[in-house]
Short mmCIF file of the C-alpha atoms (twelve columns), coordinates in Angstrom:
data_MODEL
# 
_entry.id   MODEL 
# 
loop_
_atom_site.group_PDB 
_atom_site.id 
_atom_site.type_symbol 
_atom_site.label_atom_id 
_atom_site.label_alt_id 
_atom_site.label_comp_id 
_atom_site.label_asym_id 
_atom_site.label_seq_id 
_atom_site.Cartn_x 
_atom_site.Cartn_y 
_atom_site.Cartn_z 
_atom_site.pdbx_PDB_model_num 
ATOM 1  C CA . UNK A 1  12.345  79.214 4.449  1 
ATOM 2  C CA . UNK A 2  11.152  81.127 7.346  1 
ATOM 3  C CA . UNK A 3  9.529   78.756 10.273 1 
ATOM 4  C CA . UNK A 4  6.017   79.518 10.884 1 
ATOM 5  C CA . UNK A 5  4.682   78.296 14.396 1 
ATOM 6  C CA . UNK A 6  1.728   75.730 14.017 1 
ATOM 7  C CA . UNK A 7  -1.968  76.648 14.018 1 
ATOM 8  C CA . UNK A 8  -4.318  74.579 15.564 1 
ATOM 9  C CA . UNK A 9  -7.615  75.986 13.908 1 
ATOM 10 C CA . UNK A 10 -9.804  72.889 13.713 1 
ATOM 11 C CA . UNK A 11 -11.208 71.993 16.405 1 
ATOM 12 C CA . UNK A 12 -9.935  69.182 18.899 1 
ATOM 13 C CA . UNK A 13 -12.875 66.732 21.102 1 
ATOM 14 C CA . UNK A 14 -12.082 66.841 24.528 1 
ATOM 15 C CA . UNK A 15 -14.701 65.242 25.439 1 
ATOM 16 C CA . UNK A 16 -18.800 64.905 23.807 1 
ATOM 17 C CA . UNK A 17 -19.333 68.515 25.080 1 
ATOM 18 C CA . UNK A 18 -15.618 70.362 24.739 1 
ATOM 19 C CA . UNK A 19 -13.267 71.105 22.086 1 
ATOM 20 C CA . UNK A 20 -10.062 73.574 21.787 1 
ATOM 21 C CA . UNK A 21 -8.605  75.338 18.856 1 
ATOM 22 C CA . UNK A 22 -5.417  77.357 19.706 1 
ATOM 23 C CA . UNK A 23 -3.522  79.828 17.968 1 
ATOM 24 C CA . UNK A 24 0.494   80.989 18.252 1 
ATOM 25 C CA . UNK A 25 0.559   83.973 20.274 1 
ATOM 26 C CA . UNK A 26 4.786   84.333 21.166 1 
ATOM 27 C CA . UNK A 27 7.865   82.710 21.507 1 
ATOM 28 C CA . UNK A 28 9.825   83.371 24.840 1 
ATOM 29 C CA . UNK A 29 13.737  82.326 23.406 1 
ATOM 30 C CA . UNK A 30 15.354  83.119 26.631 1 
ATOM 31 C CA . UNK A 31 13.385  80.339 28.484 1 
ATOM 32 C CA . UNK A 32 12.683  78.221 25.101 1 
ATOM 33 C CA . UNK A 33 8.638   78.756 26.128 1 
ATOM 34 C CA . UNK A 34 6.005   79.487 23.494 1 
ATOM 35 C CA . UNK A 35 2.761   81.052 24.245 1 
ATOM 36 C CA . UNK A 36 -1.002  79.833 22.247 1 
ATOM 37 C CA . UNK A 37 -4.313  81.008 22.742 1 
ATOM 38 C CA . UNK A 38 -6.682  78.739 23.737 1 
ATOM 39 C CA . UNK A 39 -10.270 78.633 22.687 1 
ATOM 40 C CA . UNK A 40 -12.204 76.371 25.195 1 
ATOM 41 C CA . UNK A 41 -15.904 75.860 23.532 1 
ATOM 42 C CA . UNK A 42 -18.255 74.024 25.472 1 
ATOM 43 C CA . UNK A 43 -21.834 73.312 24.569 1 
ATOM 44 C CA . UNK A 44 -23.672 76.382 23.627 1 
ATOM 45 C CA . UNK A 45 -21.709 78.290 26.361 1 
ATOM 46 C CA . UNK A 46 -19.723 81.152 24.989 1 
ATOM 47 C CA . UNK A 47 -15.922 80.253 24.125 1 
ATOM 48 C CA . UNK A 48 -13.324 81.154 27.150 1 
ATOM 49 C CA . UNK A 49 -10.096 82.058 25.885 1 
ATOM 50 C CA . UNK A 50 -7.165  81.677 28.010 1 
ATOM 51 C CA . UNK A 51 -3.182  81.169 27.098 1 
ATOM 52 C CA . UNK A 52 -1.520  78.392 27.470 1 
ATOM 53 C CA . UNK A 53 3.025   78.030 28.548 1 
ATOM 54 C CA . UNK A 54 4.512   74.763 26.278 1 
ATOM 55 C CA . UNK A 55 8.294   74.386 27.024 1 
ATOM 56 C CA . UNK A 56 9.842   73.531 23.705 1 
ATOM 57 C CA . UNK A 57 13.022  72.768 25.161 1 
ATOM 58 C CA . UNK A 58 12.354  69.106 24.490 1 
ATOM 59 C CA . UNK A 59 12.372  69.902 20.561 1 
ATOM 60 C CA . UNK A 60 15.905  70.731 19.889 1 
ATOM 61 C CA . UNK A 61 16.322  72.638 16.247 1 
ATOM 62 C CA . UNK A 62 14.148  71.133 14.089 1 
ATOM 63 C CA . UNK A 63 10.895  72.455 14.634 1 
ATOM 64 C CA . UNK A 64 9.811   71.736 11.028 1 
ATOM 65 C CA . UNK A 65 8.572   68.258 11.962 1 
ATOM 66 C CA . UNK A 66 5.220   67.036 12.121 1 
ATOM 67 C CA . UNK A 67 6.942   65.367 15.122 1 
ATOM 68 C CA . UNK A 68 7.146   68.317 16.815 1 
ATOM 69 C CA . UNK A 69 3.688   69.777 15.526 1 
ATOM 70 C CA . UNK A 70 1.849   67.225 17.180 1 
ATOM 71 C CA . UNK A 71 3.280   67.358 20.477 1 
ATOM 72 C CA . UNK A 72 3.127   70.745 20.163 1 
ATOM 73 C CA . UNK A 73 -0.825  69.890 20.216 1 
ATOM 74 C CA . UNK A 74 -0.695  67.296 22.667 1 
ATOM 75 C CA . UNK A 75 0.815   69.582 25.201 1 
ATOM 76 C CA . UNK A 76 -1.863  72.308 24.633 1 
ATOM 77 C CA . UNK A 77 -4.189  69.682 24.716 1 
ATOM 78 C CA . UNK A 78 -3.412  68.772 28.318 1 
ATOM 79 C CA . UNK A 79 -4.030  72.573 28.892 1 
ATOM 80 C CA . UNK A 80 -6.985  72.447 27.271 1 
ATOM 81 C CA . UNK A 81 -8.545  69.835 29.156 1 
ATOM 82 C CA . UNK A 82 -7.604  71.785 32.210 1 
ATOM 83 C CA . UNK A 83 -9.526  74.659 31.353 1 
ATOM 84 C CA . UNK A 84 -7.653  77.397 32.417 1 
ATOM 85 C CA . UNK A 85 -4.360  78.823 32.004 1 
ATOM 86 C CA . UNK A 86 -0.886  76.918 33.315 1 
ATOM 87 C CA . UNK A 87 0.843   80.449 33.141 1 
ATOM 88 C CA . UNK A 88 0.545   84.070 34.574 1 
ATOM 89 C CA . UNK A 89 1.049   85.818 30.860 1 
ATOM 90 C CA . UNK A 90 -2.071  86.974 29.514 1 
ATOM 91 C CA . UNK A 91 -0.900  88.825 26.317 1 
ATOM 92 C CA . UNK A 92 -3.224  90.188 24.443 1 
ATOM 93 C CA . UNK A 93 -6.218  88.295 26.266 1 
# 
């Protein structure tokens, strides 16, 4: 079975006026980074996308966990709150 990298379409509270979704965007293997899109919607405000770096390092080979699913979410989470981007790749932003 072929690993498919988590989705995270529902929406997340951040807080009574934010939420996140966040969707896979790439997988850097050389420095065991992945890459998600973050969708930051606030209010009525219109939704900021930015992308957000998670070192997976921590995961070793099984990445078919729900283990590693939700800390995959917890560390775009701590993005997320941020509200902007913790790397310099924009892909296809």
């Amino acid at each position: 079975m072929e690993f498919k990298w988590p989705s995270f379409t529902e929406p997340v509270v951040i807080d009574p006026l934010r939420s996140w979704t966040a969707a896979f965007d790439s997988y850097d293997q050389r420095n065991d980074n992945c890459y998600y899109i973050v969708t930051l919607r606030k209010n009525d405000q219109a939704p900021r996308r930015f992308m957000a770096q998670v070192d997976v390092g921590w995961a070793g080979d099984d990445w078919t966990s729900p283990e590693f699913a939700a800390r995959l979410r917890e560390r775009i989470g701590w993005v997320a709150r941020e509200g902007t981007s913790n790397t310099s790749y924009s892909g296809p932003l």
